[in-house]
N, C-alpha and C positions, 0 to 999 in steps of 0.2 A: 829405431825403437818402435814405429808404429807398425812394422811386419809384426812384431811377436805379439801385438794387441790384435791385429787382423789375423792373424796364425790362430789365437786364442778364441777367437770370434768362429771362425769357421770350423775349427774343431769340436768347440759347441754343439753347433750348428747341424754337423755332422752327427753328434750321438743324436742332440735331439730328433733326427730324420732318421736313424736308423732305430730306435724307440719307437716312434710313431708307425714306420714298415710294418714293426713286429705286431705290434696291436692289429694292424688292419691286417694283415696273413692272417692272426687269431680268430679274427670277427670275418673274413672272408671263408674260413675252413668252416665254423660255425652255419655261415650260410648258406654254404653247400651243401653241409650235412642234411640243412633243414630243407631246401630244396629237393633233391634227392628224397628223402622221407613225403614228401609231399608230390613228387611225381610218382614214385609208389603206391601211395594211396589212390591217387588217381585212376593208373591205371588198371589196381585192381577193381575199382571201382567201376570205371568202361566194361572192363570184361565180365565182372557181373550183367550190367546191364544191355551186353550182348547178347547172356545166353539167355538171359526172362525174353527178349525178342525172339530169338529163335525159337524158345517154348512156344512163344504164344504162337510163333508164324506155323509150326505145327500142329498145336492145336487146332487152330483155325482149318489147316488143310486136313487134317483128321474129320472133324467138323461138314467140311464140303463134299469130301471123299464118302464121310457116311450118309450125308444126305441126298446122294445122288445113286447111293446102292440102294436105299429103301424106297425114294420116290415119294419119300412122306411131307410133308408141309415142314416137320420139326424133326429134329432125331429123338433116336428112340431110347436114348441114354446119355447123360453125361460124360464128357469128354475125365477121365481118371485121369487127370494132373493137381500136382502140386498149388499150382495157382487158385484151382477151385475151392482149397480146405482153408 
């Protein structure tokens, strides 16, 4: 008589752990998804702020290159970039 109360117990037991699985798959897909969104932003975020360094490391050598053709103390014009306006 006490198997089919332990049978009844662990069959319980069983849905309740296979309920609880389903939730946390649910809430694990969830946090993935937001992960994934958030590594995205990231790194579109990095590669903006790649190419404003590369601007500027141009500029700059734009910058050195004109001031070494003129021989002037200062150059003789602003560098036309974005960053300037």
């Amino acid at each position: 008589m006490f198997y089919v109360l332990s049978a009844a117990v662990a069959g319980a037991g069983l849905i309740v752990l296979v309920l609880a699985l389903v939730r946390m798959a649910g809430a694990a897909k969830g946090f993935g998804r937001a992960a994934g969104d958030v590594r995205s932003d990231v790194e579109s975020r990095l590669g903006m702020l790649r190419a404003r360094a590369a601007a500027i490391g141009v500029a700059v050598r734009d910058l050195r290159t004109r001031h070494v053709r003129t021989g002037s103390g200062s150059p003789s014009e602003p560098v036309g970039s974005a960053l300037n306006e």
